[in-house]
N, C-alpha and C positions, 0 to 999 in steps of 0.2 A: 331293216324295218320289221321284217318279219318275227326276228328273236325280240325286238322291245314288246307286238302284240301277244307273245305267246309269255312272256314274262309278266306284262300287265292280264292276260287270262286269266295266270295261273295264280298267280296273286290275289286278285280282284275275288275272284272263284272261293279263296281260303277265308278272304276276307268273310264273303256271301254266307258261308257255309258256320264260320264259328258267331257273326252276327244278325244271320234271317234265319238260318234254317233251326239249328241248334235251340237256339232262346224259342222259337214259333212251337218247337216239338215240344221242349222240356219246364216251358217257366211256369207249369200249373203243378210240376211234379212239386214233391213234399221237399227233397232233397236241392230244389232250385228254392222253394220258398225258406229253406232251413238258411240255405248259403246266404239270400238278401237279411235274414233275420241276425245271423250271426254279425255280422257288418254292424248291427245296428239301427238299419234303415225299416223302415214300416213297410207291412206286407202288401199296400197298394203303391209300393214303388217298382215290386218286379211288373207289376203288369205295365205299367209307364217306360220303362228300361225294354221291355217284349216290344212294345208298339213303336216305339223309338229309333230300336235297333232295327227290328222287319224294314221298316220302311227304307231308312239309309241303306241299308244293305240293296234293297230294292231300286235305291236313285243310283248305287254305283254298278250293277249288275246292267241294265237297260242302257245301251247304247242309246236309245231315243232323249235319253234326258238332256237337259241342256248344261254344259260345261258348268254352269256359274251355281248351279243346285248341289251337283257333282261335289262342288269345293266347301259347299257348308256341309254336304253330309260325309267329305271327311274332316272338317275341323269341329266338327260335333264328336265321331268315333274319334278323334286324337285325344277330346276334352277327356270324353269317357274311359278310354285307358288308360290316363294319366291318374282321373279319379278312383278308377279302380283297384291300378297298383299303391294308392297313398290309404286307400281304404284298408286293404288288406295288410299294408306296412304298421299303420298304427293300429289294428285289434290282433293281428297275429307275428308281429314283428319279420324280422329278416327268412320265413319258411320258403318252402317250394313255389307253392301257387301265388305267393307274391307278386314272383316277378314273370308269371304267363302274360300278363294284358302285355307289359311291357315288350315281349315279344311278337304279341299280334300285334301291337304298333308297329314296328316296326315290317310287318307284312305291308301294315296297310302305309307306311311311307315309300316302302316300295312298291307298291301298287298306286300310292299318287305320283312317282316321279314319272315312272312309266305312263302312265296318264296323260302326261305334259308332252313328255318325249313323243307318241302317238300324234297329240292334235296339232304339235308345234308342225308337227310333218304333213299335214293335213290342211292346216293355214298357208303354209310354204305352197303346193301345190296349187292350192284354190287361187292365188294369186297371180 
């Protein structure tokens, strides 16, 4: 039990960190408004994307929050990896940073499974 928590931490934590902290510091800089611009996308969408992300990062960070919030604000960050590896695929084709989101997905799948694994263990007991 104790290695599932320290794996969902440390996960969860990378998760927090590339979508509250990051985006909270950087999406007024020039080179976060350049990145939403290159995409395509209008410059009132990074600030939508900033609030978006802060928060979700915020409902999976807080142990207080309740399980079933938890699951939208990861099938929300899923939605948004997904969109932003297919964004990056069609204006800059097959490069580097294509395929980062795709990688933080996959943090944050392992930071949902471990998720499960934790409460599954936590329901079992309560019972």
């Amino acid at each position: 039990m104790k290695k599932n928590k320290v794996i969902f931490w440390i996960s969860t934590t990378l998760i927090f960190l590339f979508e509250g902290l990051i985006p909270a510091l950087t999406s007024r800089t020039e080179m976060a408004k350049e990145g939403v611009r290159h995409l395509g996308y209008p410059d009132y969408m990074s600030i939508w994307l900033t609030v978006f992300k802060v928060a979700g990062a915020l409902v999976l960070i807080f142990p207080q929050v309740p399980a079933r919030v938890k699951e939208w604000a990861y099938a929300c960050f899923a939605v948004e990896f997904l969109f932003a590896f297919l964004s990056h695929l069609s204006v800059d084709g097959p490069a580097g940073q294509t395929f980062f989101p795709l990688m933080v997905l996959g943090v944050l799948i392992i930071s949902y499974f471990y998720f499960h694994q934790i409460n599954r263990f936590v329901v079992i007991t309560k019972e």
